[in-house]
TORNUTOR-17289 format. One line per 2 residues: their letters; for each residue x negated, y negated, z negated of C-alpha. Coordinates in steps of 0.2 Angstrom, whole numbers, always signed. Layout:
<rs>
a) X Y Z; ...
</rs>
This chain:
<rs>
xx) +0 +0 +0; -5 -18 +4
xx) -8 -29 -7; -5 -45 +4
xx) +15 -37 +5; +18 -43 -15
xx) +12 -62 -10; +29 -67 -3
xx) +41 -74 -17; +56 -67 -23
xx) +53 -49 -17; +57 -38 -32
xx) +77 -35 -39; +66 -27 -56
xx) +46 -26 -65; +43 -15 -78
xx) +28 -14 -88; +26 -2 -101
xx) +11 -1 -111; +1 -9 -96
xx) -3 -29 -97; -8 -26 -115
xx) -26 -14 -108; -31 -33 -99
xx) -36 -37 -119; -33 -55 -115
xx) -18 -66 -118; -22 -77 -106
xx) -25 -67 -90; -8 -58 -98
xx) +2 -73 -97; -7 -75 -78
xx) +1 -59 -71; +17 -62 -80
xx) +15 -80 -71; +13 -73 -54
xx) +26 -60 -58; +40 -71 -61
xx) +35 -77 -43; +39 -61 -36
xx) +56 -58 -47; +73 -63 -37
xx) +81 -78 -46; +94 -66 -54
xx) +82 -51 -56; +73 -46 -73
xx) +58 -42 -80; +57 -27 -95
xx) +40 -25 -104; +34 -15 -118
xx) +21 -23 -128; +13 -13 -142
xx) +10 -21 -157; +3 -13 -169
xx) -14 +1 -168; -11 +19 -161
xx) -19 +32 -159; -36 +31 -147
xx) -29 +47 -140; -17 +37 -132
xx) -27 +23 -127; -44 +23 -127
xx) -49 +7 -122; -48 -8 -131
xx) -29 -15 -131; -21 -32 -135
xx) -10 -29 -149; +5 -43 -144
xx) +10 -54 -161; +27 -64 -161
xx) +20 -81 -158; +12 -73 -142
xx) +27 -72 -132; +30 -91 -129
xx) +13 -91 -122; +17 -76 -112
xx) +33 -80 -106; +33 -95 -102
xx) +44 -99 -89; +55 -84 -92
xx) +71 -84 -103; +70 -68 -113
xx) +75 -59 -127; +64 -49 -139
xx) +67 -37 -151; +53 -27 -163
xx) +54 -9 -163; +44 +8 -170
xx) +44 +20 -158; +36 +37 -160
xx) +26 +44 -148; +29 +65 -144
xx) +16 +71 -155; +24 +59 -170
xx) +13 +45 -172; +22 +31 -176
xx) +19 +13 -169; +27 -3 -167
xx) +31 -15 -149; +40 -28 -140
xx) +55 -24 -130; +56 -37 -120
xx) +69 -41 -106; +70 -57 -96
xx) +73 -66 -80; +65 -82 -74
x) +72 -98 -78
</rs>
């Protein structure tokens, strides 16, 4: 697939990220994806992300992650209108750990 496809705007009904964004390790180049995703979203499409925020077990991910915090999400949404809600989840093999559900649509 070509990347040059996904640089005309308003091209996707639905992004979902879950347990991605957070492997960049870096708020800011986060909040840039999210920035160029909510180019690519249809005005009344969504966006639905899971963001991890608490430590899990490396055997899940080995590399180093950005564990999101409330305040964050302003500064990663930015341009979105979203809800948010905290959640534990549980992974198969029962290790707890907390995230983000996050659903929005750009303003």
């Amino acid at each position: 697939m070509e990347c040059a496809k996904f640089t005309t705007t308003k091209f996707f009904d639905l992004v979902i990220s879950v347990a991605s964004i957070e492997q960049l390790n870096d708020l800011d180049l986060m909040a840039d994806l999210l920035q160029k995703v909510r180019m690519w979203i249809k005005p009344n499409g969504r966006l639905f992300l899971k963001l991890l925020t608490e430590q899990t077990d490396e055997r899940l991910f080995r590399a180093p992650l950005y564990l999101t915090k409330d305040q964050d999400l302003n500064h990663l949404l930015r341009g979105f209108e979203y809800e948010t809600c905290k959640v534990k989840g549980v992974t198969p093999e029962f290790m707890e750990f907390s995230h983000h559900l996050v659903i929005g649509r750009p303003k």
